[in-house]
ROVEXTI-787458 format. One record per residue: residue in one letter; x, y, z of N, C-alpha, C, O, CB in turn. Coordinates in steps of 0.001 Angstrom, whole numbers, padded with zeros to 6 digits, always signed. Glycine has a CB too. Example, Ala and Ser with C-alpha at 12.3 -4.5 7.8 and 13.67 -1.06 7.14 Angstrom:
BEGIN
a+013190-005690+007800+012300-004500+007800+013200-003300+007800+014236-003319+008465+011308-004473+009046
s+012850-002250+007080+013670-001060+007140+012900+000030+007870+013409+001138+008039+014084-000598+005725
% end
This chain:
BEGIN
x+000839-001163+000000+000000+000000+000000+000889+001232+000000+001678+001471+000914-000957-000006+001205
x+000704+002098-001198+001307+003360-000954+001050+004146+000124-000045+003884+000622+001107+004067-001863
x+001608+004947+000628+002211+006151+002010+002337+007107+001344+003088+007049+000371+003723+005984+002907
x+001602+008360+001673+001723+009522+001198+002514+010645+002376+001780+011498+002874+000258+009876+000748
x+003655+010624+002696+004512+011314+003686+004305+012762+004059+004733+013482+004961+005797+011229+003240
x+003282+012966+002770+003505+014968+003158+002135+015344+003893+001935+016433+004432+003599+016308+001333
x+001225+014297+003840-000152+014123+004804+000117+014511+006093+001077+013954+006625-000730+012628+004939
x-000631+015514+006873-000053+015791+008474-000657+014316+008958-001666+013764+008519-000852+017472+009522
x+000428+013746+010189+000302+012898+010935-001080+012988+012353-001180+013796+013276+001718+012863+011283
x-001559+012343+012150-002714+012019+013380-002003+012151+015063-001472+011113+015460-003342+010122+013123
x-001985+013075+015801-001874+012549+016722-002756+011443+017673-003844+011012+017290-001637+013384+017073
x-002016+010966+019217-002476+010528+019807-003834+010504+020141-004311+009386+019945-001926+010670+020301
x-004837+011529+020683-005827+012232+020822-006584+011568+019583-007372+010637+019750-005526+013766+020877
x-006278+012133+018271-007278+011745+017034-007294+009929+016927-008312+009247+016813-006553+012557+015333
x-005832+009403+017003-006499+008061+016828-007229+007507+017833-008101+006707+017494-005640+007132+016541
x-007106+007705+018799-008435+007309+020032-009566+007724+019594-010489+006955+019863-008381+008012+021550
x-009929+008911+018857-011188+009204+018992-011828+008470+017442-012888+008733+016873-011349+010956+019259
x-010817+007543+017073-011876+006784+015537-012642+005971+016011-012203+005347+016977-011127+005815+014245
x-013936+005680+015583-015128+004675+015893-014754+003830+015542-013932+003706+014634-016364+004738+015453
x-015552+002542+016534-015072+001174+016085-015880+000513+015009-015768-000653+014631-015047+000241+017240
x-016780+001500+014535-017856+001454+012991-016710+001385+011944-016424+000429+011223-019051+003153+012606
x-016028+002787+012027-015313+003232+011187-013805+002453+011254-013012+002247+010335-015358+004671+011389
x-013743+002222+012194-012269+000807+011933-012915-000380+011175-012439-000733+010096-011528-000104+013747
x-014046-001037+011744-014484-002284+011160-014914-002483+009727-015041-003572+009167-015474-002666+011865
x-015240-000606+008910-015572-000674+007739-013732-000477+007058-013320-000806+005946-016918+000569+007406
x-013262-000088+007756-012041-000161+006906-011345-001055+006179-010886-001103+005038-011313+000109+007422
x-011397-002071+007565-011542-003631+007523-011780-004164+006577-010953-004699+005839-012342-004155+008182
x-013014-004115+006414-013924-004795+005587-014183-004283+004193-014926-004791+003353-015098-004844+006244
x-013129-002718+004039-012752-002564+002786-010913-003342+002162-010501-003639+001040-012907-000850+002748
x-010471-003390+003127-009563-004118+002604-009772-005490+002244-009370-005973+001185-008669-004044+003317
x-010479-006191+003236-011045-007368+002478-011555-008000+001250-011619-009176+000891-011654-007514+002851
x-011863-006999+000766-012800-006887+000035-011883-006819-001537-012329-007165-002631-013755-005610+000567
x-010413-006235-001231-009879-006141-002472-008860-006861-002995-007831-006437-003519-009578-005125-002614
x-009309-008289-002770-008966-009140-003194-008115-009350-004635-009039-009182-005430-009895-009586-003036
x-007059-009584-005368-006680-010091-006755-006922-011465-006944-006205-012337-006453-005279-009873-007066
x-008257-011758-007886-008350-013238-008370-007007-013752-009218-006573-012974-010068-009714-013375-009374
x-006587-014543-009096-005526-015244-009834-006070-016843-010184-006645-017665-009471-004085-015228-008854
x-005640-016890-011543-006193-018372-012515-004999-019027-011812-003980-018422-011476-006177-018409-014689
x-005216-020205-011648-004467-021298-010212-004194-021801-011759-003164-022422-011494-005597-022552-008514
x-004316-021946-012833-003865-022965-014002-002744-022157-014347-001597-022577-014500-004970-023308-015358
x-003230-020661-014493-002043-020176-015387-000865-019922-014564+000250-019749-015058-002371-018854-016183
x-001133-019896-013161+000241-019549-012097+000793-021126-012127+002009-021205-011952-000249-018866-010102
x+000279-022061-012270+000756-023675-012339+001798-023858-013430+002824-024529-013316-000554-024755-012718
x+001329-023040-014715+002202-023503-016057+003635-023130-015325+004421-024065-015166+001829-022473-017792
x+004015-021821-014872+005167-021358-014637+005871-022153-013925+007080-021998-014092+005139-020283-014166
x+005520-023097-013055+006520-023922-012117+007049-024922-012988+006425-025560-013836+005838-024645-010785
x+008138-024989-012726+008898-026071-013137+009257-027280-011788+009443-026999-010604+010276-025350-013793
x+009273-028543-012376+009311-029585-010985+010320-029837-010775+011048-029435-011682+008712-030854-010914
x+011024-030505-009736+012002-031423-009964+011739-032415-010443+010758-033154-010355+012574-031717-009128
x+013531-032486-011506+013255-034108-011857+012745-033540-013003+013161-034440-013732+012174-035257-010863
x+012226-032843-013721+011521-032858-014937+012616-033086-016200+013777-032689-016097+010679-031449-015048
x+012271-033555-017023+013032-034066-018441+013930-033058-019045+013287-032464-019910+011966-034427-019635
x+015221-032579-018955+015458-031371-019773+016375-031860-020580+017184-030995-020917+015898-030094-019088
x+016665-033405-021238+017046-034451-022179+017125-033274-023372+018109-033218-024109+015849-035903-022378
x+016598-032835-023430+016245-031743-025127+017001-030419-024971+017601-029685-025757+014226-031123-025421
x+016829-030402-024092+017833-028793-023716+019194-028839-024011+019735-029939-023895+017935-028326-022040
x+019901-027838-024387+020941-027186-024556+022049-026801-023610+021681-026500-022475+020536-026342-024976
x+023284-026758-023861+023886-025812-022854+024142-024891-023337+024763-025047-024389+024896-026093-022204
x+023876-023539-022948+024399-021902-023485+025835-021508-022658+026121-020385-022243+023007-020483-022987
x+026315-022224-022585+027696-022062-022103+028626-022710-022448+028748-023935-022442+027829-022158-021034
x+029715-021503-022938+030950-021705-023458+032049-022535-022058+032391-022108-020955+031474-020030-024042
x+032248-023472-022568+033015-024180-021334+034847-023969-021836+035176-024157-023008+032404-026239-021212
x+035766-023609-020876+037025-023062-021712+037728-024269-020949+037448-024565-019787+037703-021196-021491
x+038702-024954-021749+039738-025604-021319+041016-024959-019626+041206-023770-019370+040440-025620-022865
x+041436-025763-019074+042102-025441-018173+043235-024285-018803+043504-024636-019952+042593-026722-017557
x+043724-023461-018557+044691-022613-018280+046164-022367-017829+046496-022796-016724+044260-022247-017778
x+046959-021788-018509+048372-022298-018151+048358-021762-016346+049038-022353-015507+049830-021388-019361
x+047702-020885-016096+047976-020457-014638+046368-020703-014139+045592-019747-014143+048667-018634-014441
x+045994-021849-013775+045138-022493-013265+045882-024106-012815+046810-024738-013318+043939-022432-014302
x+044940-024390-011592+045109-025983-011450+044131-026352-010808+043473-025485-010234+046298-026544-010772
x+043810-027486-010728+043122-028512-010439+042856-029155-008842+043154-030329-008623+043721-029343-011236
x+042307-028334-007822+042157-028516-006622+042191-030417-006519+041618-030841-007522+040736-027625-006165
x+042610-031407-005757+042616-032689-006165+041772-033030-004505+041714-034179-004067+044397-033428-006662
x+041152-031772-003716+040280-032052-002856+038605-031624-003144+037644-032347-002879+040857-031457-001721
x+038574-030803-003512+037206-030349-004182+037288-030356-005736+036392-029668-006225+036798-028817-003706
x+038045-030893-006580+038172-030712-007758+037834-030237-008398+037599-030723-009504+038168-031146-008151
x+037516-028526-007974+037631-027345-008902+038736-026486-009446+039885-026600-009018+037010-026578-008432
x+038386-025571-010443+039633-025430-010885+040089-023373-010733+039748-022343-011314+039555-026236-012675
x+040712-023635-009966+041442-021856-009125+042795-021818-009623+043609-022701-009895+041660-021741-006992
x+042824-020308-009678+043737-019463-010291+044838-019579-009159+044619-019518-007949+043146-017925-010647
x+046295-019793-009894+047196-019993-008840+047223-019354-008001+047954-019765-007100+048184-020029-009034
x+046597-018194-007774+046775-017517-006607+046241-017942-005521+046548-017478-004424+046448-016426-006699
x+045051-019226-005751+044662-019602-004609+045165-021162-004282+044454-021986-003707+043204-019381-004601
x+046567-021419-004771+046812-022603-004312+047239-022374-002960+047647-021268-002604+047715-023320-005111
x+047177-023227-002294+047689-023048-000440+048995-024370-000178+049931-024315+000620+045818-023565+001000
x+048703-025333-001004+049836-026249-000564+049938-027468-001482+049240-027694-002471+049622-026742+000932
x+050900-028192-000998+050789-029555-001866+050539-030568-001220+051299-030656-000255+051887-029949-002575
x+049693-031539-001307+049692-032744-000502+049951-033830-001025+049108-034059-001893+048675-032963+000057
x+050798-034738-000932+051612-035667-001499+051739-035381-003135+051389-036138-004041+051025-037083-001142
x+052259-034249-003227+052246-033791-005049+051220-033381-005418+051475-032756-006448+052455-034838-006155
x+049978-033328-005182+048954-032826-005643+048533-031298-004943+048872-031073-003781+047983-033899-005495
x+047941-030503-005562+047870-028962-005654+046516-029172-004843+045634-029928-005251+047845-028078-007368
x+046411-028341-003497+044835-028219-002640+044697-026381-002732+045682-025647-002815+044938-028990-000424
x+043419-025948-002699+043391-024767-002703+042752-024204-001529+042024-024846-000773+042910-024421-003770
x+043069-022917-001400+042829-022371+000434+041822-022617+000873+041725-022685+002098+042835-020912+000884
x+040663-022850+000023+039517-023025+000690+039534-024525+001594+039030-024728+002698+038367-022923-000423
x+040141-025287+000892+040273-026942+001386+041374-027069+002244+041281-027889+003157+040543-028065+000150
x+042579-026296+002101+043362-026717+002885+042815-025341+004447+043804-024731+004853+045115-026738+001992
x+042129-025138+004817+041622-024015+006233+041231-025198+007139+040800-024991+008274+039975-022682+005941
% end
């Protein structure tokens, strides 16, 4: 619901003195303004798990490893030497795995 800020504010005094007619119709105007929504057409949009995407595509360019990249051999992702942290028996771990 929009707020109109430049409206003078009600004091204390005035909101005590609103009827409880005039609260209960307020009420019962907000109620009232309901948005119907088609339960079919909000259904199409979900997608499930598990659903078939056999037909789909990948839109991504996948790039070969890199002369200054390696091959984490604990999470086997692949980080920029700057985040190697150590070697463990010859193999390259990166900071996140070796903490």
């Amino acid at each position: 619901m929009a707020t109109d800020y430049d409206t003078p504010r009600k004091t204390d005094d005035e909101l005590n003195e609103d009827s409880i007619e005039e609260l209960k119709a307020r009420r019962n105007d907000k109620s009232t303004s309901s948005v119907d929504v088609d339960e079919f057409e909000q259904a199409e949009g979900l997608e499930l798990p598990g659903a078939d995407l056999s037909n789909e595509e990948l839109s991504v360019r996948v790039l070969p490893r890199q002369a200054d990249e390696f091959t984490c051999m604990s999470c086997f992702l692949v980080h920029h030497r700057s985040q190697l942290a150590a070697e463990k028996n010859g193999q390259p771990v990166c900071r996140d795995c070796a903490a």
